[in-house]
Backbone as a chain_set.jsonl record, in Angstrom:
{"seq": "XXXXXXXXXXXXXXXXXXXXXXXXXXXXXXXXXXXXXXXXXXXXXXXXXXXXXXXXXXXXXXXXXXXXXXXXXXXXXXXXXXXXXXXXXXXXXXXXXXXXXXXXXXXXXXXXXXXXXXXXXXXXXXXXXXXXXXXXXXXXXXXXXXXXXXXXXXXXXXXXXXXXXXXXXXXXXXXXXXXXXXXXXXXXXXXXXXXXXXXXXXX", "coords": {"N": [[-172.375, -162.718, 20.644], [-169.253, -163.085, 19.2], [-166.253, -164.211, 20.799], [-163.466, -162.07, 21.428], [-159.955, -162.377, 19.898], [-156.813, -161.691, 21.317], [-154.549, -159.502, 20.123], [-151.262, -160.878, 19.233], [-147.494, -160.167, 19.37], [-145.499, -162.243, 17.264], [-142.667, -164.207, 17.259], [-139.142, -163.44, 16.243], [-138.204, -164.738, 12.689], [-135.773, -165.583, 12.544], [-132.555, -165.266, 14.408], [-131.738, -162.666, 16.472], [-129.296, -161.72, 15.742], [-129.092, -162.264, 13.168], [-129.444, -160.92, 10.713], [-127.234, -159.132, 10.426], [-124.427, -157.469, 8.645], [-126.659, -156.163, 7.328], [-128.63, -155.013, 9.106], [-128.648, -154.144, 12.738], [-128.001, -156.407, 15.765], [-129.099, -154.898, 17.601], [-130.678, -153.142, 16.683], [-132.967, -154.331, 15.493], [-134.024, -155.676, 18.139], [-134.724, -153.531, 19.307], [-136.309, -152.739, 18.031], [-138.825, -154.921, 16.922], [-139.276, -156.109, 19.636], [-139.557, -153.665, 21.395], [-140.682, -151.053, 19.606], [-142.704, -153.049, 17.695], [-143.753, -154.276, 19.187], [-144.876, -152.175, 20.779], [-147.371, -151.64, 19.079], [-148.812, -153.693, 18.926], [-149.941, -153.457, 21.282], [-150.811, -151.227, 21.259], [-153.068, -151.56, 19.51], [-154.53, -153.794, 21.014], [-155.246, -152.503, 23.206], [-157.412, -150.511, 22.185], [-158.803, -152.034, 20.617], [-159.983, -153.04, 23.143], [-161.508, -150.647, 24.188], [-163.332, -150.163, 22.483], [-165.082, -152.524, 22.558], [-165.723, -152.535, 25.014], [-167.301, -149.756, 25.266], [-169.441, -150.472, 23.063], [-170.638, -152.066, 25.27], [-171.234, -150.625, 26.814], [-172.581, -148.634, 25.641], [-171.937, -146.296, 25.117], [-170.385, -143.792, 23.487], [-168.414, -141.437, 22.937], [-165.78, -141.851, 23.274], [-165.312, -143.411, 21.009], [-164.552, -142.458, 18.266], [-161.474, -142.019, 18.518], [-160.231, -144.159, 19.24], [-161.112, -145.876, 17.457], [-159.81, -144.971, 15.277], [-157.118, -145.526, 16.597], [-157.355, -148.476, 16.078], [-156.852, -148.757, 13.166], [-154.3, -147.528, 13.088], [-152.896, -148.808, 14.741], [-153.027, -151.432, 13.997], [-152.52, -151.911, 11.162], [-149.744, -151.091, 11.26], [-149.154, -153.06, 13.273], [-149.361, -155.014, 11.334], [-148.217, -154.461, 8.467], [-145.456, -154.799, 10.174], [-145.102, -157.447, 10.817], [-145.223, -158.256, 8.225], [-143.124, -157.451, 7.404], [-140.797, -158.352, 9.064], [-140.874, -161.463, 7.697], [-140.236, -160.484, 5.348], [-137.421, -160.491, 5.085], [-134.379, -162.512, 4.985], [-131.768, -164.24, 6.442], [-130.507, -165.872, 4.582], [-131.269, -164.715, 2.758], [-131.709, -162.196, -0.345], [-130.608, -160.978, -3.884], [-132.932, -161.828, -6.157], [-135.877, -161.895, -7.725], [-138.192, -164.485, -8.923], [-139.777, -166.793, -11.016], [-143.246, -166.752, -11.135], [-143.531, -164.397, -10.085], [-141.554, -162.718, -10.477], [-141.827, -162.609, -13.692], [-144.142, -161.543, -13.717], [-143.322, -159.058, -12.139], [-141.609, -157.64, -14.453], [-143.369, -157.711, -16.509], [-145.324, -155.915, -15.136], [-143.699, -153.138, -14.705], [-141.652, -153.193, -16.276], [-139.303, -153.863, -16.288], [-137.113, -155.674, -13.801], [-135.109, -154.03, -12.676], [-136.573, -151.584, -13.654], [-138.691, -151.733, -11.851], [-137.066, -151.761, -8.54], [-135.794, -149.597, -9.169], [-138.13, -147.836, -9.312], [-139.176, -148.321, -6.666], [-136.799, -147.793, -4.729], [-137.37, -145.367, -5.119], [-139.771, -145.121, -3.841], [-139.177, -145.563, -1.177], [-137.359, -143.836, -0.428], [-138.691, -141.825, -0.181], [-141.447, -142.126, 1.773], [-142.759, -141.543, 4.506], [-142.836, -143.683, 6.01], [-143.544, -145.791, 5.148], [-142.353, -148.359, 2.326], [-144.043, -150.12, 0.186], [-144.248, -152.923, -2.101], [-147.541, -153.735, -3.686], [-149.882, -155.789, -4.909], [-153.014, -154.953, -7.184], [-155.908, -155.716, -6.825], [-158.041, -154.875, -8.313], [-157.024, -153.283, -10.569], [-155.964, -155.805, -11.765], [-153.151, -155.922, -11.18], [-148.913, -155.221, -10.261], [-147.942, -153.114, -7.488], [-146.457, -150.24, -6.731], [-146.326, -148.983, -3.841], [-146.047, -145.568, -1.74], [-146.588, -145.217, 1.725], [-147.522, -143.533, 4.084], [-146.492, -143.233, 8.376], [-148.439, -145.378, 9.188], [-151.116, -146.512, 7.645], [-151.536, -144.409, 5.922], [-151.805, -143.258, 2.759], [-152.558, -145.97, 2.005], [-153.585, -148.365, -0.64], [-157.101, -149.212, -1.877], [-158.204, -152.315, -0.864], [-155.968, -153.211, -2.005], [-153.547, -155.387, -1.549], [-150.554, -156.536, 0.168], [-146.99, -157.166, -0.994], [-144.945, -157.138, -0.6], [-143.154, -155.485, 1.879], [-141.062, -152.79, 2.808], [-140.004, -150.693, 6.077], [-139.255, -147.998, 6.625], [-138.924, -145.861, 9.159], [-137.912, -143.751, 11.171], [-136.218, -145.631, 12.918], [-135.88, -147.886, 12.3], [-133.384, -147.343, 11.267], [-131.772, -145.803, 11.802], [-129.88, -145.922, 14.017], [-127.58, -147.645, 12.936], [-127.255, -146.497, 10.211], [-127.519, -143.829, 10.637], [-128.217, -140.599, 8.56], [-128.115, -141.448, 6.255], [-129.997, -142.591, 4.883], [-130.601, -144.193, 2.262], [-128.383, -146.185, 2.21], [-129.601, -148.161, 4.184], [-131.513, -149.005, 2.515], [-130.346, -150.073, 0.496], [-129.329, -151.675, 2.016], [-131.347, -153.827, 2.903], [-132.405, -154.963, 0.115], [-129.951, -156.986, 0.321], [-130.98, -158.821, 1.774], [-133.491, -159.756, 1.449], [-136.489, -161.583, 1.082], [-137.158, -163.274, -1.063], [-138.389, -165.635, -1.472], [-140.944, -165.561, 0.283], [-142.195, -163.099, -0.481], [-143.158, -164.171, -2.912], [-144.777, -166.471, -2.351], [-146.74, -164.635, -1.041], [-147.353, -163.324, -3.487], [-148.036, -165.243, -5.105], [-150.53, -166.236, -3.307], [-152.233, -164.593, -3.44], [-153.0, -164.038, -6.265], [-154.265, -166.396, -7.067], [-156.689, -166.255, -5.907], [-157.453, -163.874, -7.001], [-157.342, -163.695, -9.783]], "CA": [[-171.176, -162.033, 20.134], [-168.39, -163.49, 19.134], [-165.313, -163.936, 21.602], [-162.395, -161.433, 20.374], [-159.18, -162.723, 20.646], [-156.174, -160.343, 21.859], [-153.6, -160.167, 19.09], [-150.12, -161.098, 19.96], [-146.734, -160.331, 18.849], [-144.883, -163.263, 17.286], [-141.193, -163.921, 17.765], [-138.728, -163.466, 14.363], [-138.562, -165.724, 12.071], [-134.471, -165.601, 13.428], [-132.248, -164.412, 15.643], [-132.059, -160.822, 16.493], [-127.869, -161.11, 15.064], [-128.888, -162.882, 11.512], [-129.17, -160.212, 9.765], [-126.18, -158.021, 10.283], [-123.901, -156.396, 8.844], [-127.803, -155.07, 7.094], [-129.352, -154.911, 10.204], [-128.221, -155.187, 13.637], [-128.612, -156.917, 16.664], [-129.627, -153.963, 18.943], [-131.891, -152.628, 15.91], [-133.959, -155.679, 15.537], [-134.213, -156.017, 19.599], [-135.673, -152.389, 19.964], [-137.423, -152.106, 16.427], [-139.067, -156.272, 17.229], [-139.443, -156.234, 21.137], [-140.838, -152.079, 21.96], [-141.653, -150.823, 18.621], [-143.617, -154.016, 17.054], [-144.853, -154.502, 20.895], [-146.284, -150.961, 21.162], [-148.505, -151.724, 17.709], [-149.667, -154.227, 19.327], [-150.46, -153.394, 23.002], [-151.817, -150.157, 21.344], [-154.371, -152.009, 19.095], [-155.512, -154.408, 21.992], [-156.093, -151.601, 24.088], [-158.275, -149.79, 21.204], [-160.068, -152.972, 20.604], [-160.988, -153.361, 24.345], [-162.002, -149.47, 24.44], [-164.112, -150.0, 21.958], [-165.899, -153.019, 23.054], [-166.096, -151.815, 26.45], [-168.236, -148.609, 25.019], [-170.505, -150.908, 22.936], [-171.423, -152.81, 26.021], [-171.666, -149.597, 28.11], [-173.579, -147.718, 25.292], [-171.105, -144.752, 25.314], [-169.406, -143.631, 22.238], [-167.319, -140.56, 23.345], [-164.067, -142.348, 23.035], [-164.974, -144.14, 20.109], [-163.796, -142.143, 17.345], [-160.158, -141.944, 18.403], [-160.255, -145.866, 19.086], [-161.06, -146.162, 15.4], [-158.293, -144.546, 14.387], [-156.087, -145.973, 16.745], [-157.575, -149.425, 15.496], [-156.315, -148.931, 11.963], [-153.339, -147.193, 13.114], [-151.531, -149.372, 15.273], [-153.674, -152.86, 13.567], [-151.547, -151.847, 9.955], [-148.229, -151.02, 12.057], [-148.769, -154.703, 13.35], [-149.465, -156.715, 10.111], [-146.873, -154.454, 8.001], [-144.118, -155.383, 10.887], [-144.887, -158.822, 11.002], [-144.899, -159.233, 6.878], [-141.647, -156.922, 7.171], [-139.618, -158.948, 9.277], [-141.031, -162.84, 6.904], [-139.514, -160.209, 4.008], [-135.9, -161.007, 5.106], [-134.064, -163.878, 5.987], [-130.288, -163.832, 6.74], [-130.181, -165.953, 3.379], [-132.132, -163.505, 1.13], [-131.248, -161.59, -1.2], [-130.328, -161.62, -5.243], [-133.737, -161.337, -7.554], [-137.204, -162.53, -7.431], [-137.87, -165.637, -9.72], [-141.111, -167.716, -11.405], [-144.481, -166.158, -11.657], [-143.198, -162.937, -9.052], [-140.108, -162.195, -11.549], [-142.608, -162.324, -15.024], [-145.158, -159.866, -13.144], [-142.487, -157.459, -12.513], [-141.391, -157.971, -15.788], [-144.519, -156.942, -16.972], [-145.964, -154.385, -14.699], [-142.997, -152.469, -15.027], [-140.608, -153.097, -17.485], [-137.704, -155.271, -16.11], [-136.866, -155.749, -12.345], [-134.239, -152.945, -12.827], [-137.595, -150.858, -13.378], [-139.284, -151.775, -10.571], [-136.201, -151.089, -8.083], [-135.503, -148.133, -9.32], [-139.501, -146.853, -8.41], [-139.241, -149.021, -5.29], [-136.078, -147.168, -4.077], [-137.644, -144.015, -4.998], [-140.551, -144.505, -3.239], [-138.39, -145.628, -0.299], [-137.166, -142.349, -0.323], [-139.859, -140.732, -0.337], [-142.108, -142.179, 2.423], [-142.65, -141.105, 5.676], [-143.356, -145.099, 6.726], [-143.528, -147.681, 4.409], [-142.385, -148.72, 0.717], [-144.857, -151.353, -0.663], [-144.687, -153.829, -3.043], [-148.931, -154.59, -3.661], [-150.972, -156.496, -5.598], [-154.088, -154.25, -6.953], [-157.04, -156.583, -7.622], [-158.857, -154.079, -9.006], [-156.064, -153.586, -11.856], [-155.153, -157.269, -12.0], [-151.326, -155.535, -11.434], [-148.581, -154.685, -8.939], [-147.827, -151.441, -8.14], [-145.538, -149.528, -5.583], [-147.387, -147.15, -3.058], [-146.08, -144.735, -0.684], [-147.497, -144.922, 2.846], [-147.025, -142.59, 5.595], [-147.169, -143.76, 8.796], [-149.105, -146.983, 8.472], [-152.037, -146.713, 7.09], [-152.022, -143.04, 5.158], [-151.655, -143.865, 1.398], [-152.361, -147.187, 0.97], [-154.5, -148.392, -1.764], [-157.983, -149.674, -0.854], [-158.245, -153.584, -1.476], [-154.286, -154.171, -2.6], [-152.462, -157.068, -1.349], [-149.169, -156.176, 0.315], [-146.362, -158.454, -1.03], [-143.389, -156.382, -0.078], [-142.388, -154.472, 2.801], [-139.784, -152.378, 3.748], [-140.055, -150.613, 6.942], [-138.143, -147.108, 6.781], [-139.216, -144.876, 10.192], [-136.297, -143.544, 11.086], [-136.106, -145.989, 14.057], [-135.699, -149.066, 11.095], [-131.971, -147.61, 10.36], [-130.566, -144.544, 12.394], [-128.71, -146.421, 14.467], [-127.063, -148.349, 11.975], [-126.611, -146.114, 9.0], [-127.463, -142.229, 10.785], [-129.367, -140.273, 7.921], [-127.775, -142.392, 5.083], [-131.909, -143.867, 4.232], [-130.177, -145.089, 0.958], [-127.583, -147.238, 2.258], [-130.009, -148.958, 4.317], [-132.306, -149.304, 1.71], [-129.377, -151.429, 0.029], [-128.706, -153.048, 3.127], [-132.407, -154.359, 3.046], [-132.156, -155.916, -0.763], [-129.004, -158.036, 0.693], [-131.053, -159.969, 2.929], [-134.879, -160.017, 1.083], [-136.56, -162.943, 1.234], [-138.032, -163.296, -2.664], [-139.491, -166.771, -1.472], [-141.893, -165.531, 0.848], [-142.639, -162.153, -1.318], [-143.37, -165.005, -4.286], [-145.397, -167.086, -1.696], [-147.659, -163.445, -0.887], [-148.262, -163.283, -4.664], [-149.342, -167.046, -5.787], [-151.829, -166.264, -2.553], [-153.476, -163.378, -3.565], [-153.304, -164.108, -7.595], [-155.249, -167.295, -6.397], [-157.821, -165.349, -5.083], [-158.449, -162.902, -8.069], [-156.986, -163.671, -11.344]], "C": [[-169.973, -162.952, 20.298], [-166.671, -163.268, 20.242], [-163.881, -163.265, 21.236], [-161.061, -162.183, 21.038], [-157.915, -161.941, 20.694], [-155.024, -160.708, 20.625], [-152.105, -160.373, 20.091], [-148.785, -160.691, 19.177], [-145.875, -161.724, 18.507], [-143.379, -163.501, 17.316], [-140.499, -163.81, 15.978], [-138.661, -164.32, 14.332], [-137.079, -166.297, 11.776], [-133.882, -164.998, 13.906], [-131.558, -162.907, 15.225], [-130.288, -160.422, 15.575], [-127.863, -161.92, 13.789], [-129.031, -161.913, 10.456], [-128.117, -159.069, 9.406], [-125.262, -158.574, 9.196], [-125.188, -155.648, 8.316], [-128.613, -154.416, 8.198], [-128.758, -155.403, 11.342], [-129.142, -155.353, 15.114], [-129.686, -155.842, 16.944], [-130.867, -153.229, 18.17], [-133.025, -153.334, 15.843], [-134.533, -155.814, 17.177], [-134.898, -154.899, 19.762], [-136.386, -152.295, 18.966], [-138.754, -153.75, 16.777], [-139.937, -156.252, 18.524], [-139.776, -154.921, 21.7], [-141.193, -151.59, 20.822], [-143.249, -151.585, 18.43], [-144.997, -154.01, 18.588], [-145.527, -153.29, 20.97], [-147.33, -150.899, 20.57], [-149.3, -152.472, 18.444], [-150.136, -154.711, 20.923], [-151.494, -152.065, 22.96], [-153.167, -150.76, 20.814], [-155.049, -152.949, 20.199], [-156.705, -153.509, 22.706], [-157.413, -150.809, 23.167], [-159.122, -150.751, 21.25], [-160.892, -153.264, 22.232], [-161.984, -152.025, 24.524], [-163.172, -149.885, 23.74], [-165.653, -151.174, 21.904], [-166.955, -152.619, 24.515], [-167.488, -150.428, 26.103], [-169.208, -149.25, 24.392], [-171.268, -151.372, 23.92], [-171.918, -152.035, 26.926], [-173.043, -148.396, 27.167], [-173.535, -146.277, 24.828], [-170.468, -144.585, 24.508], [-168.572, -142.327, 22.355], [-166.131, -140.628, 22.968], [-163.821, -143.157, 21.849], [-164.038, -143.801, 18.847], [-161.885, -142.59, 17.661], [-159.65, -143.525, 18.925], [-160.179, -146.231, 17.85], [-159.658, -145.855, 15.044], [-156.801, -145.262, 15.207], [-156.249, -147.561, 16.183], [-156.382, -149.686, 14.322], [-154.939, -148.096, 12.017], [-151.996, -148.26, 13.914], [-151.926, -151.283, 14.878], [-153.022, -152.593, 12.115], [-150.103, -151.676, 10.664], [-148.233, -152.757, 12.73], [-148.923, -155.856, 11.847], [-148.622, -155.881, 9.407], [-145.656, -155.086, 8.807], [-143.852, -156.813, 10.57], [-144.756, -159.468, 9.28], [-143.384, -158.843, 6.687], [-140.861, -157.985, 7.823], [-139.415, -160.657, 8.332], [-140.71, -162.094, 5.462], [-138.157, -160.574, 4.175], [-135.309, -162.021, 5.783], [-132.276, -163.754, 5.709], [-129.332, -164.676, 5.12], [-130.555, -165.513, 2.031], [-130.765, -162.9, 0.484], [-131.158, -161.862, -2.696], [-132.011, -160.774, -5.749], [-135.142, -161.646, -7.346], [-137.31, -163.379, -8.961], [-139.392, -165.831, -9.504], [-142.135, -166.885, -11.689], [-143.979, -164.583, -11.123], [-142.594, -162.349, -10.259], [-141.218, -161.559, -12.802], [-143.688, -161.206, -14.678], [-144.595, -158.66, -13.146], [-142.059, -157.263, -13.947], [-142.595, -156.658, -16.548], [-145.412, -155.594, -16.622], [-144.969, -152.999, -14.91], [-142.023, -152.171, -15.455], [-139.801, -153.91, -17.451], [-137.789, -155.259, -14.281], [-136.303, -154.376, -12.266], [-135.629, -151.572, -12.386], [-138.007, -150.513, -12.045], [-138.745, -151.411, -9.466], [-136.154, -150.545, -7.935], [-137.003, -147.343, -8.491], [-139.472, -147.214, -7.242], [-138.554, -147.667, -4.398], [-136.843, -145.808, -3.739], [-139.131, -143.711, -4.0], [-140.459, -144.98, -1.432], [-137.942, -144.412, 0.312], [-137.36, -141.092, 0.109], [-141.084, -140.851, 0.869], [-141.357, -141.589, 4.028], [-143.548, -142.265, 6.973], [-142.897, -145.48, 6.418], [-142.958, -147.751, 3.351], [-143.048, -149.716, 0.928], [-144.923, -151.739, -1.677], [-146.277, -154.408, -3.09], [-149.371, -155.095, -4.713], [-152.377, -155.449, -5.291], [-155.038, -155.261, -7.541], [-157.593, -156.486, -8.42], [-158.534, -154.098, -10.815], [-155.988, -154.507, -12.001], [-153.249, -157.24, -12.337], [-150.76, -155.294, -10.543], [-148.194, -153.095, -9.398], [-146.745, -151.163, -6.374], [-146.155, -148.593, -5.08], [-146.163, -147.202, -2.104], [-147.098, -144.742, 0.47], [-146.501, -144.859, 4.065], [-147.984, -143.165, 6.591], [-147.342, -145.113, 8.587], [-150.29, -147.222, 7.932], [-152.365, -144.964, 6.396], [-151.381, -143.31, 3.61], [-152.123, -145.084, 0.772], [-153.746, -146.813, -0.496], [-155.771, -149.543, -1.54], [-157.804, -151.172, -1.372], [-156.746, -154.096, -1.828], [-153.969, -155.104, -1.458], [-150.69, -156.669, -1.223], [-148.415, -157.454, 0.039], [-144.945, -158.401, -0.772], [-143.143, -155.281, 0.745], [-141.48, -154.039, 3.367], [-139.754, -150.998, 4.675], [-139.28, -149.187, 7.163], [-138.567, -145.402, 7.42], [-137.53, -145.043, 10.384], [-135.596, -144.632, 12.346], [-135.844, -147.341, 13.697], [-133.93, -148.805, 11.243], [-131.158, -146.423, 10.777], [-129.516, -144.488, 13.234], [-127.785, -146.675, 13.867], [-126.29, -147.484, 11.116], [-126.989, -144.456, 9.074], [-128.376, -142.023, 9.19], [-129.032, -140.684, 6.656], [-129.215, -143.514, 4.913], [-131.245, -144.672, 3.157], [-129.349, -146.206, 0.993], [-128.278, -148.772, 2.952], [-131.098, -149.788, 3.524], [-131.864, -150.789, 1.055], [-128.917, -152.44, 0.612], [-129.974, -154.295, 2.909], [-132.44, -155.396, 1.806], [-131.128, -157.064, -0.433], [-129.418, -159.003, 1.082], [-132.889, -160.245, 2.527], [-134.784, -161.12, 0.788], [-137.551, -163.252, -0.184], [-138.892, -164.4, -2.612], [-141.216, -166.133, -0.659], [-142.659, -164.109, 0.022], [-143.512, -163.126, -2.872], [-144.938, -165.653, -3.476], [-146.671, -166.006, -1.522], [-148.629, -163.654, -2.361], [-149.269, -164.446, -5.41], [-150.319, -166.492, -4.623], [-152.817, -165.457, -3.292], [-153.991, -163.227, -5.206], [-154.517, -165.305, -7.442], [-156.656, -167.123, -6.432], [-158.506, -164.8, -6.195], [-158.034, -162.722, -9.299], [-158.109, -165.679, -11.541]], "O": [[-169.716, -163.508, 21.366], [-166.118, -162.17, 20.302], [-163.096, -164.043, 20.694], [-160.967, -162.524, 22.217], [-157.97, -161.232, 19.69], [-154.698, -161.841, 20.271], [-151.948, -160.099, 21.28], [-148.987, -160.932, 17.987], [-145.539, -162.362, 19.505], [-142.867, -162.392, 17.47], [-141.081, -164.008, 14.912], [-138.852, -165.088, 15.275], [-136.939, -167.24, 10.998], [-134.345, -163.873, 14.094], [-131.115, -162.349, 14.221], [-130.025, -159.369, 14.994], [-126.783, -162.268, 13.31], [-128.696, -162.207, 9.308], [-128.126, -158.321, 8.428], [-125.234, -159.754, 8.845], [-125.183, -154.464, 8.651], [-129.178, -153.331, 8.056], [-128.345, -156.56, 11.417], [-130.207, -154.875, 15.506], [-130.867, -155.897, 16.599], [-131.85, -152.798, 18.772], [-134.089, -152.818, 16.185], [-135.724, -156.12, 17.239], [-135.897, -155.086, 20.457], [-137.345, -151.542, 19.13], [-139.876, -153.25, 16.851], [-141.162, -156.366, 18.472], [-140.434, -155.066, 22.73], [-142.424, -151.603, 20.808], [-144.371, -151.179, 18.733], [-146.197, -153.861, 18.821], [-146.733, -153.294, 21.218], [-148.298, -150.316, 21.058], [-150.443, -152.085, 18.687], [-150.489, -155.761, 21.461], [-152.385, -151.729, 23.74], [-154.222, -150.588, 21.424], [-156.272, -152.82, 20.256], [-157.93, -153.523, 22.828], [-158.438, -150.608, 23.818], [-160.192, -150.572, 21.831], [-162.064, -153.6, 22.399], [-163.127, -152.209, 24.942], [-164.166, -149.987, 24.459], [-166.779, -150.925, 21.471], [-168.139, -152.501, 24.831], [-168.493, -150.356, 26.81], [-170.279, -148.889, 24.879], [-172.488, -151.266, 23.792], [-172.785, -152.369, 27.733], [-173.944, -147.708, 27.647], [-174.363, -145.465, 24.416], [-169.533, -145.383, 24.567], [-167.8, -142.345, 21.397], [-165.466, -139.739, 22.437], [-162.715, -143.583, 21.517], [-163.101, -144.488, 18.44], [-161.259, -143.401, 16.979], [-158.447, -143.778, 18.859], [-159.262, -146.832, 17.289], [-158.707, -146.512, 14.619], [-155.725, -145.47, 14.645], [-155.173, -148.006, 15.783], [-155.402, -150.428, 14.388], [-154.401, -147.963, 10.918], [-150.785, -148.384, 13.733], [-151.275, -152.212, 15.357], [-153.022, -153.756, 11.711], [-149.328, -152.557, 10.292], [-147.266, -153.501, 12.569], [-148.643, -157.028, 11.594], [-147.574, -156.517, 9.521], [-144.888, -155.836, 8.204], [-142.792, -157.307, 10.186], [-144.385, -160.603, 8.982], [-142.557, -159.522, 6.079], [-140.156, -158.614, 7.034], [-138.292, -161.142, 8.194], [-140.831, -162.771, 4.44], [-137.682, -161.073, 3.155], [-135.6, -162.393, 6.92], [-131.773, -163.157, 4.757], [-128.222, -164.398, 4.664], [-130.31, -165.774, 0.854], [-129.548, -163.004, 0.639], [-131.595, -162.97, -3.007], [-132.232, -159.563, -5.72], [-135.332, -161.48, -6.142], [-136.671, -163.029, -9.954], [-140.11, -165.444, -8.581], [-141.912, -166.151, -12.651], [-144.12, -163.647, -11.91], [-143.195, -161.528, -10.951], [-141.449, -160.354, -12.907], [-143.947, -160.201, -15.34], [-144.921, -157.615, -13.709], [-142.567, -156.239, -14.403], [-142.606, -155.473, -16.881], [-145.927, -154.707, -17.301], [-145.47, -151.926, -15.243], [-141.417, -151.125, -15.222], [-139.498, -154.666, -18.374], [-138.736, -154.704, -13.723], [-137.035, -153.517, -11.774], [-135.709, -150.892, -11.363], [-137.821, -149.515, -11.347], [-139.498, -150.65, -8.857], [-136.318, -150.158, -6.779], [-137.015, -146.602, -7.508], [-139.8, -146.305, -6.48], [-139.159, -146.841, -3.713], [-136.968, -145.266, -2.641], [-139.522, -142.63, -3.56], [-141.364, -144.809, -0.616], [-138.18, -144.085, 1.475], [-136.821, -140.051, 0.485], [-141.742, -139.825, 1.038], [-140.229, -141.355, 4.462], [-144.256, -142.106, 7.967], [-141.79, -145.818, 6.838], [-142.932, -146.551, 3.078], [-142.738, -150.375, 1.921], [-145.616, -151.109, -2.475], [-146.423, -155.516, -2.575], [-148.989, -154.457, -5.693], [-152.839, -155.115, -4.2], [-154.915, -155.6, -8.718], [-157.875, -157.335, -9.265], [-159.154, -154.522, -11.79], [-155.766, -154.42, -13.208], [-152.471, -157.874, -13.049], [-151.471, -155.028, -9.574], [-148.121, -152.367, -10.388], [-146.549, -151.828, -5.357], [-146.514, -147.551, -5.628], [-145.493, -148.167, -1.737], [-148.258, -144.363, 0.305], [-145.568, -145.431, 4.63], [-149.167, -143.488, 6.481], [-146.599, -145.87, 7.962], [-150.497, -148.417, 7.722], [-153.495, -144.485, 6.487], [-150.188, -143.615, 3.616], [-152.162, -145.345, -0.43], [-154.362, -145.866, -0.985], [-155.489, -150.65, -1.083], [-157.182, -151.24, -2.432], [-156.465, -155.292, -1.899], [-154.653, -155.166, -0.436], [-149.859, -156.553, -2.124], [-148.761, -158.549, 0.484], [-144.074, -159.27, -0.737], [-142.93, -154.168, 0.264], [-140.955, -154.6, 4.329], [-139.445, -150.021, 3.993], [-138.508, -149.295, 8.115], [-138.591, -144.319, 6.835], [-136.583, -145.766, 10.074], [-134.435, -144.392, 12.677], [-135.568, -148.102, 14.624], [-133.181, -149.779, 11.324], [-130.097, -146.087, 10.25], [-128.613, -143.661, 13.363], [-126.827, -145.942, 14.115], [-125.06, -147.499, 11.08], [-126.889, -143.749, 8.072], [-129.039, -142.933, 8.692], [-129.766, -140.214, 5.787], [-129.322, -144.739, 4.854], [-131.382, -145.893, 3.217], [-129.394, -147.097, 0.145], [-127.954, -149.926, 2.674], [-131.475, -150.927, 3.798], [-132.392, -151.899, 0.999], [-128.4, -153.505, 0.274], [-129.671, -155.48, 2.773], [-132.494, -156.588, 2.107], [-131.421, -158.16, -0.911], [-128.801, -160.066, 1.01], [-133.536, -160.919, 3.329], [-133.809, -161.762, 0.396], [-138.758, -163.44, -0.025], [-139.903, -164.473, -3.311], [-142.341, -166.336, -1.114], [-143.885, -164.207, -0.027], [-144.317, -162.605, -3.644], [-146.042, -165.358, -3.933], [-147.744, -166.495, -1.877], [-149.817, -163.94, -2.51], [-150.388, -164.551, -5.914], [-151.325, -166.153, -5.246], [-153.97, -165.731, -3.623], [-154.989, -162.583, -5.531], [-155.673, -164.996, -7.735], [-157.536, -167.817, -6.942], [-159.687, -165.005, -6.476], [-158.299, -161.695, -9.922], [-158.192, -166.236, -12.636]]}, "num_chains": 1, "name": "protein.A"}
């Protein structure tokens, strides 16, 4: 058997006051450093439970290991693509192959936005920008939580992050303003960088 190795949180990708006035310090420091960290101190612990019971033979505790698996193992890889979505010089449009996809999947950028926001709105987690393989298209899901909605096989290439613990400091129950705060500071290179990967792959 292969030796598992413990996941880790990684540090941002800058400092905890580069993204204000969209985001601030003290949000990034508790949303980063005990949020992100509980995803992934809960999935360790799940993955050891659940080794621990193969080697003992005992499955009792397994089920709710599973689920914490895929519950707090999507709460760590959305966080960590959420925070390589913004960079304190984002913002503006998405450009090159990214831009002509939206284009196409849903009408203009303007389009896309507009469903984005709305399904910003509307979650009780996540908004996603994915790549569906299946379709050979992107698409915008809703997912509650972190792993209730997605879509099986897509390719996340945009995340934005909106528990209420993302933006209640900041902007109280105004979801929409931070929504707008979040376009200010998106990082369209690394959302572009997501898609050449995964078009790569299956176009």
């Amino acid at each position: 058997m292969s030796e598992r190795s413990n996941p880790e949180l990684a540090p941002l990708p800058y400092d905890y006051d580069a993204l204000e006035p969209s985001i601030s310090e003290q949000v990034l420091t508790w949303h980063h450093d005990t949020h992100h960290q509980g995803y992934v101190n809960g999935l360790d612990s799940a993955e050891e439970t659940l080794a621990e019971n193969r080697e003992a033979g005992e499955f009792g505790s397994s089920g709710s290991a599973i689920r914490n698996v895929t519950h707090n193992g999507s709460g760590h890889y959305l966080h960590t693509l959420f925070w390589e979505n913004m960079d304190p010089n984002g913002g503006g449009e998405p450009s090159g192959e990214l831009a002509d996809r939206i284009a196409e999947d849903f009408g203009s950028y303007e389009g896309w936005k507009g469903e984005f926001e709305a399904a910003a709105g509307a979650a009780g987690g996540w908004a996603l920008l994915v790549y569906d393989p299946v379709a050979k298209q992107l698409r915008n899901v809703v997912v509650d939580k972190h792993d209730q909605g997605a879509l099986w096989g897509s390719h996340p290439i945009l995340a934005l992050d909106v528990w209420e613990h993302s933006y209640y400091y900041d902007y109280g129950p105004a979801r929409g303003d931070f929504i707008e705060g979040f376009f200010d500071v998106v990082n369209w290179e690394k959302a572009e960088e997501e898609f050449a990967t995964v078009t790569e792959l299956f176009e």
